[in-house]
N, C-alpha and C positions, 0 to 999 in steps of 0.2 A: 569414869571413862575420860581418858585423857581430851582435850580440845584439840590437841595434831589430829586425835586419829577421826571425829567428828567434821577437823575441817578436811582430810581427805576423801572424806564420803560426798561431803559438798561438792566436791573438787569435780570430783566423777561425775555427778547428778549436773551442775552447772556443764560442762564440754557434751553430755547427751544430749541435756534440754538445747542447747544451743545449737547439736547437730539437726535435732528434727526442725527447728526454725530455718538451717541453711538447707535439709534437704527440702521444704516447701517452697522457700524461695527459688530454690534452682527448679521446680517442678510447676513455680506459676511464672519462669519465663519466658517469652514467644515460642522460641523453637521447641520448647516442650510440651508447649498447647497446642501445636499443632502438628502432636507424632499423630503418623500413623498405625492403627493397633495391627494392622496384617501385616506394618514392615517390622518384623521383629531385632533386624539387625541393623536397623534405622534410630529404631527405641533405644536398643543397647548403647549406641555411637551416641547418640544424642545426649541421651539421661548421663550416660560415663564419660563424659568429656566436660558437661557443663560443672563450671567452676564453683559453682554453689553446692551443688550434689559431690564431687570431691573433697569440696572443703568437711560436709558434712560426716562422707565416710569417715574422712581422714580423725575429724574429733571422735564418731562414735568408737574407731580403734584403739583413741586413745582415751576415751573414758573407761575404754577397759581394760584397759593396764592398769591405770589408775585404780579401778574397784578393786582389781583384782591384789593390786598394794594396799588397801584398804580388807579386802577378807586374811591377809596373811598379819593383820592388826587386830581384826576383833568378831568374836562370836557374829556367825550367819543371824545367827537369829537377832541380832543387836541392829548391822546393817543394812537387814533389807526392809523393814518396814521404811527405811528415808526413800526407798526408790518413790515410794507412792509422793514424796515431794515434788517427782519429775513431773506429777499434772499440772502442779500448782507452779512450776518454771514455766512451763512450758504455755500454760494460758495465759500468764503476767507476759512472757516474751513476746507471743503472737498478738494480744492485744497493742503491745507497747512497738512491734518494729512490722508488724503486717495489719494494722488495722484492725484486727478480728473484734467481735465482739465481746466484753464481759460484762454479762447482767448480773445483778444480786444473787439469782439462783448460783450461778456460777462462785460468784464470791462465796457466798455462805456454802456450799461445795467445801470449795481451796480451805474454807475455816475448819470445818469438822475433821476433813484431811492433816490438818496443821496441829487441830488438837490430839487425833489421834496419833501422830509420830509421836510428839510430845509425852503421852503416855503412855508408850509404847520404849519413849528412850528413859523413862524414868524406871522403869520397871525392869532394865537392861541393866 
């Protein structure tokens, strides 16, 4: 398998992982902690206008352009086991730019995940 077509799968997988970090960030700022769930077009206005939640659609659209330039490259069955990489982004990001926590369980988690792409892309 070529290294283009592997680093477009990354490509995807980094712009998603990095959407759900901006759509959390946009969902833990003031004005979105304090929607109200009975105003529902308050929600809408709020959530769809703050710029971290737009940023975030805006990459999850284009992560899937991007896959989807990525399945028109190489057998489904090759690319989607890396989706399961998006845990293992996506807990390194929130730990590293929202604080979150990552404990060992966590780590050795993201390991067994890491091994199995791994032999999963060898077997590809």
């Amino acid at each position: 398998m070529a290294i283009t077509n592997i680093s477009i799968i990354i490509l995807s997988l980094l712009m998603s992982s990095t959407a759900h970090i901006f759509l959390k960030k946009g969902m833990m700022t003031h004005a979105a902690s304090e929607i109200k769930t009975d105003d529902f077009i308050g929600l809408v206005w709020t959530v769809g206008t703050n710029p971290w939640v737009m940023g975030g659609m805006f990459l999850h659209v284009s992560a899937l352009v991007v896959w989807l330039w990525a399945l028109s490259k190489v057998d489904i069955s090759f690319a989607y086991p890396f989706l399961a990489l998006g845990y293992v982004l996506v807990s390194t990001m929130a730990w590293f730019w929202l604080g979150e926590e990552l404990n060992s369980t966590k780590i050795l988690g993201m390991g067994i995940i890491i091994v199995g792409i791994l032999v999963l892309a060898k077997a590809g």
